[in-house]
N, C-alpha and C positions, 0 to 999 in steps of 0.2 A: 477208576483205574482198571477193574474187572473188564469193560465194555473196553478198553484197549487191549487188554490182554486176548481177548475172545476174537479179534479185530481180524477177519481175514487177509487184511490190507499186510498184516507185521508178519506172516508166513511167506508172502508174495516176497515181501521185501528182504528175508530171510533166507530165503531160495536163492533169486539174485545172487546175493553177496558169497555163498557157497558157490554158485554158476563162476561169478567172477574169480575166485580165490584161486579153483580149477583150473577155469581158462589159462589165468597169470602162469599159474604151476606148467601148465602144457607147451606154454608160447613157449615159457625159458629152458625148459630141458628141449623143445621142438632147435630152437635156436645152436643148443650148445652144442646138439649133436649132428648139427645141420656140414655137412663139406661142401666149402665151392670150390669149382673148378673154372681154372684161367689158362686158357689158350697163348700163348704170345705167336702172331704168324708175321715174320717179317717177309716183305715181297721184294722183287725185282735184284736179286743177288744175281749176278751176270760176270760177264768181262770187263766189261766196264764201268762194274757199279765201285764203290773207296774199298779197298780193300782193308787199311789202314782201319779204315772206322769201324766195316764190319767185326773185324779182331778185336776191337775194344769193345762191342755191344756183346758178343758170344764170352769173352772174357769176366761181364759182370754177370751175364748168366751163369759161367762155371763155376765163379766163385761162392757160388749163391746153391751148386750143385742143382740148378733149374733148366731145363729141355726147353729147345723151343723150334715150334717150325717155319721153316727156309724154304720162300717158294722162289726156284731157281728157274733161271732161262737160260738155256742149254743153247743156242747161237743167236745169241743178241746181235742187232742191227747195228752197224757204225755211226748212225748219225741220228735223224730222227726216225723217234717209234710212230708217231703221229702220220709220215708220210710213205703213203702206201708206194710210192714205187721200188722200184728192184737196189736193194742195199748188199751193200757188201755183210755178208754175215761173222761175228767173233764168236766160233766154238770156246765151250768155256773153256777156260785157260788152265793149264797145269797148277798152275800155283792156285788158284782157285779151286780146283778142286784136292789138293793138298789140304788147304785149310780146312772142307767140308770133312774130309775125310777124319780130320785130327779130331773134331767134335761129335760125329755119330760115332766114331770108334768110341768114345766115351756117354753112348747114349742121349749126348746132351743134343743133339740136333738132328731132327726128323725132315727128310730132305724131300720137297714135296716137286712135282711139276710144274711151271707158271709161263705154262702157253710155250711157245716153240723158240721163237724172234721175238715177242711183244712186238710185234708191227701189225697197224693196222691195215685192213684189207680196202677201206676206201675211207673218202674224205667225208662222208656222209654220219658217218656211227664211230666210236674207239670200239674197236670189236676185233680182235686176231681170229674170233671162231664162230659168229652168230652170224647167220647167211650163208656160211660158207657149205658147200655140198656136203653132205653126210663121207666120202670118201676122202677127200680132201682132209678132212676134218684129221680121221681115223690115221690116215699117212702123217701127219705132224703130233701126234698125241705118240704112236707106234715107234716114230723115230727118235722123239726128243725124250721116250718115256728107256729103249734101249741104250740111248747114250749114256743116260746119267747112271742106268742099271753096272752099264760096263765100267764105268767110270771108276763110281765109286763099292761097287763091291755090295751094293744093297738094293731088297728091293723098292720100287716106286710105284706108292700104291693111290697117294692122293693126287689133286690136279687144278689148281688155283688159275682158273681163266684170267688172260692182261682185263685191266677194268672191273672185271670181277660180270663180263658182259662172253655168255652163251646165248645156245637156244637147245630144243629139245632134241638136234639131232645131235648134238656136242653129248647128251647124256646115254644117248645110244653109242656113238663113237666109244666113249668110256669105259661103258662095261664088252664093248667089246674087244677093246684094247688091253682090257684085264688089271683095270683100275676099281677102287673100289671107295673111294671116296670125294666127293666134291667140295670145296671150301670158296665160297663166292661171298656174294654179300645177304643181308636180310629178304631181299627183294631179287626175285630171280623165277626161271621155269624149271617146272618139275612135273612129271610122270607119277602122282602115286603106286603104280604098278613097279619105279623104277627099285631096283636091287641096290643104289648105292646106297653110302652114307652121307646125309645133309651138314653141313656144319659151317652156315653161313660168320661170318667177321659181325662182332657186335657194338664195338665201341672201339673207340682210339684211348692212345697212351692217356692224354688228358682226363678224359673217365672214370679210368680204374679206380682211385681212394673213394673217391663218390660214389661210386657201385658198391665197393667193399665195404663200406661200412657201413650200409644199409643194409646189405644182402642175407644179413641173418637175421631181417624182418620180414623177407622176400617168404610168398607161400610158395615157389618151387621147391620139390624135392630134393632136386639137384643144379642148384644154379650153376650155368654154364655162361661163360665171359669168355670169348674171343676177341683180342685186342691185334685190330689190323698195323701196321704202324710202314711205312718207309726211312731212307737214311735222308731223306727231303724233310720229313719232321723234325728235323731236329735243325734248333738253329746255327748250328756251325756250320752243317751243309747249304742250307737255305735260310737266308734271314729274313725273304717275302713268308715262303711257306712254312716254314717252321714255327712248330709252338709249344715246343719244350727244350730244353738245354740238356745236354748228357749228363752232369751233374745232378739236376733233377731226376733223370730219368733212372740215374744211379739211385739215385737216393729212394724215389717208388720201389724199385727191386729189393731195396736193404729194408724198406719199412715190409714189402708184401711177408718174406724172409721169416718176420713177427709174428706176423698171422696163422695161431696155431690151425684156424680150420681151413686155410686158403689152401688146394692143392695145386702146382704148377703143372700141367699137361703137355702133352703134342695133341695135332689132329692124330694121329695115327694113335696113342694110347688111350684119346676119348671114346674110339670105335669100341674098347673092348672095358672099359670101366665105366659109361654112362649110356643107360637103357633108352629106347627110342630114340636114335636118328636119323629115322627114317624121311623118303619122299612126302607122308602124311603128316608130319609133323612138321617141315618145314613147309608145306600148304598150308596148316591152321596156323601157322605163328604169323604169316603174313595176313592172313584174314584176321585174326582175332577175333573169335568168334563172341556171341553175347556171353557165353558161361566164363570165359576166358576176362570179356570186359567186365564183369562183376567180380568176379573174383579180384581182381586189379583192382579196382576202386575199392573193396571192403578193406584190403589191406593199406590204401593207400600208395600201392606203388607203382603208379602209371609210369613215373618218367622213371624211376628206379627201374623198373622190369623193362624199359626198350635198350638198356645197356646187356640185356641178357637175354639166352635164346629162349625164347617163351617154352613151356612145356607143351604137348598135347592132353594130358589126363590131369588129373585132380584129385590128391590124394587122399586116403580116408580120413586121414590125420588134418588135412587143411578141412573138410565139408566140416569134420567137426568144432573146428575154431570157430567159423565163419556161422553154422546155425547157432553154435554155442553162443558167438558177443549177440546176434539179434532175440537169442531167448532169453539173455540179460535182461536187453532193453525192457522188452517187453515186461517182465514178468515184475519188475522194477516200475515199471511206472502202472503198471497194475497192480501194485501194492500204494503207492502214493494213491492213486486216485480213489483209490478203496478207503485211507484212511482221511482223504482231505474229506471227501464225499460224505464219508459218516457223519461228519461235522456237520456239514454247509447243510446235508438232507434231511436231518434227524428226524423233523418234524413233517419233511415235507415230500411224502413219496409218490405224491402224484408228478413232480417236479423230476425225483430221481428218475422215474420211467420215462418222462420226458427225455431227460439224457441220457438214460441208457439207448432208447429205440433211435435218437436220433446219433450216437455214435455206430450203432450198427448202419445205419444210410451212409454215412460218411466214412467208415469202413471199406463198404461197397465199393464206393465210387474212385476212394482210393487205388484198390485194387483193381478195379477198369481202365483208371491215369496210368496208372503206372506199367500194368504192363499191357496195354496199347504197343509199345513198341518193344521186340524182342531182346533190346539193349537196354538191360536194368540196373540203376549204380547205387550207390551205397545209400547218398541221400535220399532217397526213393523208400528202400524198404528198412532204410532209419526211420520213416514218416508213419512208412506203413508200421510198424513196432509198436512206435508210440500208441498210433490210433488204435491196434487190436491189447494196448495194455489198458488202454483208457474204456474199453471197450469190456473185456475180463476186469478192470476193477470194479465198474459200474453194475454190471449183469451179478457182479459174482455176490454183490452188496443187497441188490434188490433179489437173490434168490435167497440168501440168507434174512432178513426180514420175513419172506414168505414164509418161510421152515420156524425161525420162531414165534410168528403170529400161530400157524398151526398148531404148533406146539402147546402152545397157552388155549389155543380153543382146546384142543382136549384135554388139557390139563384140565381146565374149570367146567367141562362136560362129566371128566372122572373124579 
């Protein structure tokens, strides 16, 4: 019983179990104090979008006292957006902008730009503003950004392209237009040098419960949920394209509602309550870089985190989760192998050196496998863990044998 007590193997595995107790302790207060934040951007509000229905979607918002932003098109085309030739334009309508006006007077609606017409410019690409001259551009951004200014009494500061399709002179038009935020999709062109605000659409209605209730396992500091949505979503409008019922979608609003740490946002109040979002940060989130793909996989949350805008940085608070579960592993099964090995080697330490020097080769080799390629995932340096605990149980076992063999030689020398 002594010779288990004395057992380096039950300190290893002692350590561990403090390591984990921590970690647990860290996740749940990380978790409780964690806020996400949820965008709702509905598009294509025009002349001729229901008006009817719009009133009942900003309606469950009010009731819910939830903001949402409205990317308007300021002279929609009469007929199709798809065909580029010369349409009769519908400036937005009076009554139309009565309704806008009755919801940001009460805060609840952040009224964004959404391209000029939504027409596109050829049969080629759905694009109102990629290709088109840099002048060109700044003339429909300037005009449709003054109208809605005058309209409605506020300013307009963001700019939701039709398709959610630019290019990088649309981002120069912009800030020279005196816009200062962009809301497109995940995938898009960007300037790191540019001065705006990034804040691509991340998921649809359908997503949100799925996001959210994972999201307070998510290692972002602040997760951000932009849910793109149209009134084509819903099956009353469209029963090809639709894929939720306004009942449901009511009903997601009353459950979010629940959600003590869920904040409801606009693009416009994310600018000034969520740090980085910038031009470089919507570049690394479409790259995903390898620290970005590790971190994803240790947490497990690949498909969880593409509902959400990836961060750029890495908080102190996450590096330490994330060394903290692999110096678990580790230290955990460096205390097993230390205490099975006592057993299995007692008598046999020519044998234990054998395993020791041959877990250091395979150690090695591991660590040459694995990062071989600059994208490392959890399974990987789970393996590697193992290997350098089986590695420190084994070394740690045959360096203590050396220390009490010596010990006894001069014991019986003194």
């Amino acid at each position: 019983m002594n010779k288990i007590q004395k057992s380096p193997g039950l300190y290893f595995i002692a350590i561990s179990i403090v390591f984990l107790f921590i970690l647990g302790i860290s996740y749940h207060f990380q978790a409780e104090k964690k806020k996400i934040f949820i965008v709702f951007r509905y598009d294509d509000f025009s002349s001729i979008s229901n008006t009817d229905f719009e009133s009942k979607i900003f309606e469950v918002f009010r009731s819910h006292n939830m903001p949402i932003t409205v990317g308007v098109i300021p002279f929609s085309v009469s007929e199709v957006g798809y065909d580029p030739q010369s349409q009769q334009l519908n400036e937005l309508s009076p009554e139309k902008i009565t309704l806008l006006k009755k919801y940001s007077e009460q805060e609840l609606v952040d009224v964004a730009l959404h391209g000029f017409a939504h027409q596109v410019t050829s049969t080629d690409q759905r694009t109102e503003f990629a290709g088109v001259p840099i002048e060109s551009q700044e003339e429909k951004l300037f005009t449709g950004k003054k109208f809605l200014e005058k309209s409605l009494g506020t300013p307009i500061d963001t700019f939701i392209p039709p398709w959610n399709s630019y290019d990088l002179n649309t981002l120069k038009a912009l800030s020279n237009s005196g816009f200062s935020t962009i809301s497109a999709s995940k995938i898009g062109d960007a300037d790191e040098n540019s001065s705006l605000f990034f804040i691509p659409a991340t998921c649809k209605l359908t997503d949100i419960k799925r996001g959210i209730v994972t999201a307070n396992k998510l290692s972002y500091s602040n997760p951000l949920m932009v849910v793109l949505f149209h009134d084509y979503d819903f099956k009353e409008i469209d029963e090809t394209r639709g894929t939720i019922t306004f009942p449901e979608f009511a009903e997601i609003i009353d459950w979010l509602s629940a959600q003590k740490n869920v904040n409801i946002i606009t693009v416009d109040s994310a600018t000034k309550l969520i740090p980085d979002l910038t031009a470089k940060r919507y570049i690394m989130a479409q790259a995903n870089p390898p620290l970005s793909a590790f971190i994803e996989s240790t947490y497990s949350e690949e498909e969880t985190a593409d509902l959400f805008y990836r961060e750029s940085t890495v908080s102190f608070g996450t590096w330490l989760m994330v060394i903290g579960f692999y110096l678990t592993i580790c230290l955990a099964i460096a205390g097993l192998s230390s205490l099975v090995s006592g057993y299995v080697f007692k008598n046999r330490k020519s044998v234990l050196r054998f395993f020791s020097i041959s877990s250091i080769a395979v150690t090695i080799l591991l660590v040459v496998y694995i990062f071989k390629d600059p994208f490392v995932y959890r399974k990987g340096i789970t393996l590697l863990s193992v290997s350098l605990g089986i590695l420190i149980g084994l070394n740690t076992l045959l360096l203590e044998s050396r220390i009490r063999k010596s010990n006894l030689e001069i014991n019986n020398t003194g």
